[in-house]
C-alpha positions, 0 to 999 in steps of 0.5 A, spaced: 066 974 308 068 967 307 064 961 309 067 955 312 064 948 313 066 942 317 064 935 314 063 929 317 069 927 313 073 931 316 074 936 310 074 943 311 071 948 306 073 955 305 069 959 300 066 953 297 073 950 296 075 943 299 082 946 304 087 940 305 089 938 312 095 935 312 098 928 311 091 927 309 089 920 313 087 926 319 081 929 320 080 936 323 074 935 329 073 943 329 075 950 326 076 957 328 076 963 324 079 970 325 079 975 321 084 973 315 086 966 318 083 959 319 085 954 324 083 946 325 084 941 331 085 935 328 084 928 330 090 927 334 090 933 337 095 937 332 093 944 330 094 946 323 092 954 321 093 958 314 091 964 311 093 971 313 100 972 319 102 978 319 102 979 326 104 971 327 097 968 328 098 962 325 103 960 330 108 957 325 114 961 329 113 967 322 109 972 319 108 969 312 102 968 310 100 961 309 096 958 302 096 951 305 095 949 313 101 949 317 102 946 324 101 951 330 108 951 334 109 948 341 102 945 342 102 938 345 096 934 344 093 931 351 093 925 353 088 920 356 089 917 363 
């Protein structure tokens, strides 16, 4: 089992580990985990997913696993009226 934290500086940790959420001027504002991956919304509205992807979970359009987060395909971001 790995714990994740989400701080108020927008990082996210995994296991203890600062997980990098790229270009690194962006904060992640939530996360969810599955079984073998993580996902994070951030600042934005982009969402970035990593870890395991056999079935094509993080949404990147493969099914390789992903060390680092990678933009999830077809999401737009909502805009304020």
């Amino acid at each position: 089992m790995i714990c994740l934290a989400l701080v108020l500086t927008g990082k996210v940790y995994a296991g203890g580990k600062p997980g990098e959420v790229k270009p690194a001027n962006q904060k992640a504002i939530a996360i969810s985990a599955g079984w073998n991956h993580t996902c994070a919304l951030i600042s934005g509205g982009a969402v970035k997913c990593w870890g395991a992807n056999q079935s094509g979970q993080l949404g990147d359009g493969t099914r390789d696993n992903r060390n680092v987060p990678v933009n999830v395909w077809g999401l737009v971001p909502e805009k304020n009226h």
